[in-house]
C-alpha positions as CSV (number, residue, x, y, z in Angstrom):
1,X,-108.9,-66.9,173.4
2,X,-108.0,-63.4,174.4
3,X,-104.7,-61.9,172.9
4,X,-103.2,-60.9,176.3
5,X,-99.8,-62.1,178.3
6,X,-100.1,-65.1,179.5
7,X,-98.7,-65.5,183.0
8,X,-95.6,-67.5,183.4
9,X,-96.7,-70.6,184.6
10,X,-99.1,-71.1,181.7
11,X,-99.8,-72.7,179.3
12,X,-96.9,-75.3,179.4
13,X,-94.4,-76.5,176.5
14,X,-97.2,-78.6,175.1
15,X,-99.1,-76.3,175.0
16,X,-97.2,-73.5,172.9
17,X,-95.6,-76.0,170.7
18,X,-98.8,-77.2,169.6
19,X,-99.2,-80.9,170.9
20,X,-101.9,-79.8,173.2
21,X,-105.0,-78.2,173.4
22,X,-104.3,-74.6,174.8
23,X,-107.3,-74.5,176.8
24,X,-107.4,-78.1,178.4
25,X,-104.6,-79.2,177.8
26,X,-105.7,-82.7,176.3
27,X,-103.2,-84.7,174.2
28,X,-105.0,-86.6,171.9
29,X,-106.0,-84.3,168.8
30,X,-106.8,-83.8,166.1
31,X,-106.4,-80.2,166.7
32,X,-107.8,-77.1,165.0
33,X,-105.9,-73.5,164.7
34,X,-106.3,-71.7,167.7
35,X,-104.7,-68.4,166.8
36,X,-101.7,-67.3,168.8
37,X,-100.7,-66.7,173.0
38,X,-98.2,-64.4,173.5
39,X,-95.6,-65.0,176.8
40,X,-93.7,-62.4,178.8
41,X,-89.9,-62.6,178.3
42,X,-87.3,-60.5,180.7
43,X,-88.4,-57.1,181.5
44,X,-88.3,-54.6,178.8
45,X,-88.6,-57.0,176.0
46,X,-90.7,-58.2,173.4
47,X,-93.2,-61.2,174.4
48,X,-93.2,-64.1,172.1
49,X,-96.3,-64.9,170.1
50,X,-96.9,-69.1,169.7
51,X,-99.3,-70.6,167.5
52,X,-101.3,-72.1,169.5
53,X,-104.1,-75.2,168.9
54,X,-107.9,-76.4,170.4
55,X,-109.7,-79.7,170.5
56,X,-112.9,-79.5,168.6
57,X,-114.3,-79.2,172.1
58,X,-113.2,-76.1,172.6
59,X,-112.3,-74.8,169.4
60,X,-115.8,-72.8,169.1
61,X,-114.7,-71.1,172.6
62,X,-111.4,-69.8,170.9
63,X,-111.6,-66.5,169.4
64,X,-108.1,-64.4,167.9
């Protein structure tokens, strides 16, 4: 997983707080660190950096 802005629509809430895989978006764990995704916020401010989770599926695809 690249370290860039996400765009706004993505990932969701799940997502970000860790109850879903980041890139499918699966529920059902067990999850493995995923490293982070970091989210625009208003214009002119810092984004916000989430620790984010895979599935073992597609924990080998996830790169920080």
């Amino acid at each position: 997983m690249s370290d860039a802005l996400a765009p706004p629509s993505s990932p969701t809430d799940a997502q970000l707080h860790g109850k879903a895989c980041i890139e499918c978006g699966s529920d059902g764990g067990p999850f493995v660190p995923a490293g982070h995704r970091h989210i625009e916020t208003c214009a002119g401010r810092a984004p916000l950096g989430w620790a984010v989770v895979a599935c073992p599926e597609h924990a080998p695809a996830v790169t920080e």
